[in-house]
Every structure is written in structure tokens, then in C-alpha cells.
N, C-alpha and C positions, 0 to 999 in steps of 0.2 A: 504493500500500500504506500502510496506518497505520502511523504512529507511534509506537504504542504500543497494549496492548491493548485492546481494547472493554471498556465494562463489564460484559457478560456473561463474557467469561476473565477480567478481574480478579475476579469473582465466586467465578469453580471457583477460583483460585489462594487465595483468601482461605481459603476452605472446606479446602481441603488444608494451608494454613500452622497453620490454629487443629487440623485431625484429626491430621496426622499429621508439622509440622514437625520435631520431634525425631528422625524419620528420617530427615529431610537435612540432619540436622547442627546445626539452630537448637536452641540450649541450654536446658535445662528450667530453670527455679526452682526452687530446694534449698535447706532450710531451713540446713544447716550447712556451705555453701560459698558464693562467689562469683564469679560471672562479669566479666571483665576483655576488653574486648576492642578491635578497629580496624576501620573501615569509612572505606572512600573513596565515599560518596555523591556523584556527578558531579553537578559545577555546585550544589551545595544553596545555593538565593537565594532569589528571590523564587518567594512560592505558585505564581503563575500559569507558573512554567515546568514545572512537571511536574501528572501527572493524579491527579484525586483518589484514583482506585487505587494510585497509586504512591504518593502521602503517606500513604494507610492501610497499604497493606505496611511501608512507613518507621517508622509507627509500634506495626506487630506485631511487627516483626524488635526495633527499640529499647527494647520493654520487658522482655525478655529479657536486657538487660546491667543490670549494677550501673553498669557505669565504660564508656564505651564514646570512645575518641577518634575524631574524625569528620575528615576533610582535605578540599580543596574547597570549603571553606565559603567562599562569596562574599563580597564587602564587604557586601551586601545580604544581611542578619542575619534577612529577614521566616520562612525555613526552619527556621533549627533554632532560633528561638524558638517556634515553631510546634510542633515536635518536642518540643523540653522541655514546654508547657503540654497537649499532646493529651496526653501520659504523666504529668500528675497534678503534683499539692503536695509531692510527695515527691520529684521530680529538680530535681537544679542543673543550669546550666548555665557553663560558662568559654569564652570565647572570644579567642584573641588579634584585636589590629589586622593590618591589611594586610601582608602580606609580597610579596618580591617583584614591587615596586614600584619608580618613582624619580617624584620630584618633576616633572610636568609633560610625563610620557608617559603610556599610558594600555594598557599590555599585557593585562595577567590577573592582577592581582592576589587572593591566596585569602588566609583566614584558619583559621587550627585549631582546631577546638573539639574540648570533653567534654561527655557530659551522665553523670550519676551519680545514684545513688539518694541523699538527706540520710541518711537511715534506717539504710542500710546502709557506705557509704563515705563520711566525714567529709571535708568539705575543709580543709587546713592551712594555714600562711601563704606560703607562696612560689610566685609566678606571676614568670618571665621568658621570655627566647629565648635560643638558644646564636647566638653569633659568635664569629669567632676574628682573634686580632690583629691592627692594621692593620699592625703593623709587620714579621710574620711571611708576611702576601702580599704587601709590595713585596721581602720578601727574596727570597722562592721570585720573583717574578717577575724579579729582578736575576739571583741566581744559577742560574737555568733561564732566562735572556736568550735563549741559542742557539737553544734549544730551542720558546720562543714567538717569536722570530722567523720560521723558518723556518713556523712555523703560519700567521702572520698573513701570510705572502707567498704560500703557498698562500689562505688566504682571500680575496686580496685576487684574484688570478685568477681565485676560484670569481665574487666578487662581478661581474667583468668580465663573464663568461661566460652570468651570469645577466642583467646588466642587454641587452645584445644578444636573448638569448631572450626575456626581457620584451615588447622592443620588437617582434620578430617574432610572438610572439603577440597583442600588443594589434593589429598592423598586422591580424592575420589575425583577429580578433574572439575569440577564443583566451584563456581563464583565465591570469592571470599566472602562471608557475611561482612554486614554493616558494622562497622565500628563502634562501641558504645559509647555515650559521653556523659558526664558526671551531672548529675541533679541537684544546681548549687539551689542553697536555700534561701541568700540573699542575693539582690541584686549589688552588681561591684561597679562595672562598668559596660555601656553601648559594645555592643557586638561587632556596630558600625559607628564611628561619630556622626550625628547631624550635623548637619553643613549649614551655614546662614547666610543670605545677603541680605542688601537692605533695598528697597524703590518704594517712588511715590508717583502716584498717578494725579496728572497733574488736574487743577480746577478751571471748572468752566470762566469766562469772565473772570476774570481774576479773585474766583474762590481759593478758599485754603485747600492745597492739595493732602490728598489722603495718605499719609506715610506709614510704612509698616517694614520689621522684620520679617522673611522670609524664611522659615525654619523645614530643608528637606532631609526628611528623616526614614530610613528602610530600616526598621526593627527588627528583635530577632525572630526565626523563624520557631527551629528546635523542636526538640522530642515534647518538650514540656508546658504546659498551659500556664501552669502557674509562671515559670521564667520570661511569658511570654508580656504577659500583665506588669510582673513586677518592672520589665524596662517599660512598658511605656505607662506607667505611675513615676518611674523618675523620668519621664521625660515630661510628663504634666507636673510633676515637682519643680522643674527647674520654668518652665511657663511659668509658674504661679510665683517664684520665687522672684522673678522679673519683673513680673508684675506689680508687685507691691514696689519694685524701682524706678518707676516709671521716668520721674524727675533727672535719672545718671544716664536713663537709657537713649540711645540716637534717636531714635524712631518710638513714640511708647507704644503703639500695636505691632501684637504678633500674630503671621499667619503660618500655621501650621502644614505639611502640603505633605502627606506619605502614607507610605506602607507600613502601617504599623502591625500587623500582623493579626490583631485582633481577632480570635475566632469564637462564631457562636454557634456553639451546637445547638444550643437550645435558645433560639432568637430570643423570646419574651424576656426570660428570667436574666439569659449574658446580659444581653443590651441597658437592660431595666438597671441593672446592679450599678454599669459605670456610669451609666445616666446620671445615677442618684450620688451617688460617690461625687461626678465630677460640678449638680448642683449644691454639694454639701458643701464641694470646696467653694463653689458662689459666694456660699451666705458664713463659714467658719475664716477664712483666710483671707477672704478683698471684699469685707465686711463694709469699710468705711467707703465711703460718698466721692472717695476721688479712687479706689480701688478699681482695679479691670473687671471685665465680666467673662467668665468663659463660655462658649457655644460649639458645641461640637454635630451639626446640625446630618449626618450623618449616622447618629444615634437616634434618630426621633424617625417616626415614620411619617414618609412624605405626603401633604396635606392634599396634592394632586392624584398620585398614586395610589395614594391608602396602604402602601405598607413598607418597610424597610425594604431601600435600595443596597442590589447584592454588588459585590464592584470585583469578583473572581469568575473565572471562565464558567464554571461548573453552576456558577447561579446558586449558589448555597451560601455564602462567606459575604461578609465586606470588609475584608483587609484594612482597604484603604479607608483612610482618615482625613478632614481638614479641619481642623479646629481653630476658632479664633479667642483670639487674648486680647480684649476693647479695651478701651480710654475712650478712643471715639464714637461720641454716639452716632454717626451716620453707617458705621459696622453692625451687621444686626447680632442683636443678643437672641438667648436662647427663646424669649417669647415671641419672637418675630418668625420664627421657623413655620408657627402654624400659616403663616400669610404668604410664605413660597411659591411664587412662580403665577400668583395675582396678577402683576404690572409685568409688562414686558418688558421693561427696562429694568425692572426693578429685584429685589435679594429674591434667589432662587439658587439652587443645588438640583445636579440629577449625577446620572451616572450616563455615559454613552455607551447601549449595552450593542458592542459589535458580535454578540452570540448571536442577538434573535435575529440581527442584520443576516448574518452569515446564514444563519436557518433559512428565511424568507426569501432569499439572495436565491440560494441554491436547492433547496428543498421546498419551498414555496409553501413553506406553512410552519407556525410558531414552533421552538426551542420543545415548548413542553409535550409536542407531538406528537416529536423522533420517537423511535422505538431506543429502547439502552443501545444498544448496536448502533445505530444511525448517531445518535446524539455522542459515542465515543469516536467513532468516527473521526464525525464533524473535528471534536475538539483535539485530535490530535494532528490533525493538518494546519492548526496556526496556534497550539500553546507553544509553542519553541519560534515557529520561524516569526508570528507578532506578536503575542505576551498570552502569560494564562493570568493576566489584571487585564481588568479595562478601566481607562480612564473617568473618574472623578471630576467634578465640577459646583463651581459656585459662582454666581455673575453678582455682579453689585454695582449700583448705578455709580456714574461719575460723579464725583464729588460738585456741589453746585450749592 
């Protein structure tokens, strides 16, 4: 079976993305709003790993963002420089160095990129990564001692366990098993740093332009659910912790734009949980009157749709994240989510679901269908050569 699709289905999928993407979700161009959005494009490297249908989808879906943060980006930069030049003189592009790395090993190293329109969103002066103190993970590793102990004595039997099976499979010509890895019980450190820039889109008539931190972040994946929450709670720790900084900060809004990994098996109860958690943080930590608000409008179910947008291949998941860190009230807070996608210019979130495109595309009738056969299929001809994410979105009027 192919790889990926012929270029006669990239043909109909092309033809359906330019008649009728706005009905699955890919956001229009509006003269008095702007699109902000996150896409995890798998492996984006060099050209020759994906097909030239998949870097023209790549570059139909991306001219549709003003600001679009991208995760995955390999060390091999030949992709989304590629992406910023097919989309013209008028996008930038940012990218950090290698994350997720060490000196003299050679794992999987990604990098984070933006591309933006010049035109439309201004880039400002501050490009870093977020870390957090070395001397606050040798605490937590001191004073949760017990606790990684016991981890790493389980690890260390898993590792026994596996090297024996190893050895029995290689004796029997047999694929090596998966390697085990240890179940810390606190979080220490990002798997990947998040990477930040800063821009501000500028104001109509000579309004105050909308300035913000740009926070792109690909969380850990892993064996583990709990390790998976515990990073991105320190990554809303360190949001909130900002937040209360508002005064030292360049920009005081932050816009959150990633793969956080977030899985819910069980939508009502996962979702409901950090919901509540992250209004708790509302109303316990940016209590006072000039504090931020956070909105993670991606948890709430959509007041159009009627129910949680999924943003992974498989229509199950929403990995992806955008959350906002306000000062500014023309940002909307988490009560404005019910009014989504009301004004056409105006605050809206969707997800661009290029699954059901691709169903409709090529099998001329919805995702939910396929038969399991057809619907595996499908999804194995573009989670490697375009992404098993699909792109995230949130438009919010120009400032005025």
C-alpha cells in the first residue's frame, strides 16, 4: 500500500481545500481580524521526506495564518524555509536551535518555529526559551529522594527484564522490544524547552497595538499520563508566574500556541478536571484587579459545534493547546468563549479538520462512515508524509 497519496487524490484534495476549505474548518482571510494559530507538522526537514502534495497542502493550509507556531521542526531547516518562501515576501520566519538534545548523543532533536505575515503581525525584540532553576530540580529531586528512589528500583528491574527479552528475541531473529523508561514522580525539567518570541499587531487608526509573548511549546509525549500533566502544570506555573509580572514583563500578554500532549480518554471528567484547576488558578493566584486572566478556550466545548474540538488524526484527542495569559481586555477571557464565532471578525477558535476533508475528498462521505479498514487506510497515507495533528486556530479582531 502507498505511503501516501497518488497525485491524482492529492489533486481532488487540492481542489476541495481551495472550493470548499472553510467548511472544514480552515480559516478565511478577513480584512478586520487575524488568525493566530499551532500546527505540529510531523518531522518538517528536509524536502525530500514528504511529497510534493503534501508541501502544497502545507503551503495552502499556511497561508491562511497570520502567526502560525509550527513544532517538529527538525534540525534540518530545508522545510519550513521552504514554507516561508512558497508563501511570498511578506512572511517571516523564527526559529529556535535544537532542543532536546545532549552533547554527543544523537536522539531527536526538534526545533520550534513561527512563520507570520510582516504586513500584518510585527515582530518585537524578545526571542528566548523557558527553563527552570537548576537549583529548584536538585531540591525537588533531594526532597522527593523516597519517592525517585523507589522509581528508579522499579526501572532498574524493568531495564533487567528487558535486557533478557532482548537477548531472546535477537537469539530468535525477533525485533528488539521497546526500551523501558523510568516513571519519575516529579516533574524536573521540559523534555523540550519552549521557545518564545514576542509581536504586536499593529492598531487601526492609530489604536494601541495588541502586544503579546508568543510561547511555542511540544510537551512530553511518554508512557505516562500522569508525567504528561505534570509538564504542562509547570508550564501553566510558569504563565501564571509571569503573570503576576506583568509590570518587568516586554509584552504583559501571553499567547500560548502547542502540542501539549494533553490526553483524554475520558473527555467529560479529563477536560472538566483542568478546566476547573486552571479557573481555580483565575480566582486563587491573579486574584487582584490588575492580575491576568487565563483562557484556554480549547477546553470548553464549542458554542457552534456543540462539543469538544478533536485537533489528532484519529478524531479522538486534542493534543493541541492555545491558551491565553490577558492584561488586555480586548483578549477574550474564558467567559467570552460561549460567544465564538458570533461576529465574523470577531474571537473564534476551531480546529481545521483535514481528516473529514480527506474522507469527503476521496471517499465522498464523512470520517465516521469508513469502515475501520477504510478509515486506517485513509490515515496512514498522510500521518507521516502531513502530520497525524491538525492544525488549531483562534482569530481575534484587530485591535481598534
Amino acid at each position: 500500500m502507498a505511503k501516501h497519496f497518488t497525485p491524482a487524490e492529492w489533486a481532488k484534495v487540492h481542489d476541495l481545500v481551495r472550493q470548499q476549505g472553510t467548511a472544514f474548518g480552515l480559516p478565511e482571510r478577513r480584512r478586520d481580524s487575524v488568525v493566530i494559530g499551532s500546527f505540529n507538522i510531523r518531522k518538517l526537514g528536509a524536502l525530500s521526506k514528504k511529497s510534493p502534495g503534501a508541501w502544497q497542502m502545507l503551503e495552502l493550509i499556511c497561508q491562511r495564518f497570520d502567526l502560525l507556531a509550527i513544532q517538529e521542526v527538525q534540525d534540518d531547516l530545508e522545510g519550513l524555509i521552504h514554507l516561508r518562501d512558497s508563501l511570498g515576501s511578506r512572511y517571516g520566519m523564527v526559529a529556535s536551535d535544537i532542543t532536546g538534545s545532549y552533547p554527543g548523543q544523537r536522539p531527536a532533536p526538534e526545533r520550534l518555529g513561527f512563520l507570520f505575515r510582516w504586513d500584518i503581525v510585527e515582530r518585537t525584540e524578545i526571542a528566548s526559551d523557558i527553563t527552570f532553576d537548576r537549583g529548584v530540580v536538585v531540591s525537588t529531586l533531594y526532597e522527593s529522594r523516597a519517592s525517585f528512589r523507589k522509581a528508579f528500583d522499579k526501572y532498574t528491574k524493568d531495564l533487567a527484564a528487558w535486557e533478557i527479552e532482548k537477548a531472546e528475541r535477537k537469539a530468535a531473529g525477533k525485533r528488539a522490544p521497546k526500551k523501558p523508561t523510568p516513571h519519575l514522580p516529579e516533574f524536573l525539567t521540559f523534555i523540550r524547552q519552549p521557545s518564545c518570541a514576542s509581536f504586536r499587531i499593529p492598531g487601526a487608526a492609530g489604536s494601541k497595538p495588541l502586544e503579546f509573548l508568543a510561547v511555542n511549546a511540544h510537551l512530553l509525549y511518554g508512557d505516562y499520563k500522569d508525567e504528561r500533566h505534570n509538564e504542562f502544570k509547570a508550564l501553566v506555573g510558569w504563565l501564571v508566574d509571569r503573570a503576576r509580572q506583568a509590570t518587568r514583563m516586554y509584552h504583559p500578554n501571553i499567547i500560548l500556541l502547542g502540542d501539549c500532549n494533553l490526553d483524554f480518554d475520558n473527555p467529560e471528567t479529563d477536560r472538566d478536571k483542568i478546566d476547573v484547576d486552571l479557573k481555580a488558578l483565575n480566582k486563587r493566584e491573579l486574584r487582584s484587579r490588575k492580575s491576568a486572566k487565563l483562557n484556554f478556550p480549547f477546553l470548553t466545548r464549542h458554542p457552534i459545534h456543540g462539543e469538544f474540538l478533536r485537533s489528532n488524526a484519529r478524531l479522538n484527542q486534542t493534543y493541541d493547546q492555545i491558551g491565553l495569559v490577558i492584561h488586555d481586555p480586548r483578549l477574550p477571557d474564558h467567559g467570552r468563549n460561549a460567544q465564538a464565532g458570533g461576529d465574523p471578525d470577531g474571537f473564534n477558535y476551531d480546529v481545521f479538520n483535514f481528516v473529514e476533508l480527506f474522507s469527503t475528498a476521496l471517499h465522498d462521505k464523512p470520517f465516521d462512515e469508513l469502515s475501520k479498514r477504510d478509515r486506517n487506510a485513509l490515515i496512514k497515507k498522510f500521518e507521516h508524509d502531513l502530520s497525524d495533528h491538525m492544525p488549531i486556530w483562534i482569530r481575534l479582531p484587530k485591535p481598534s
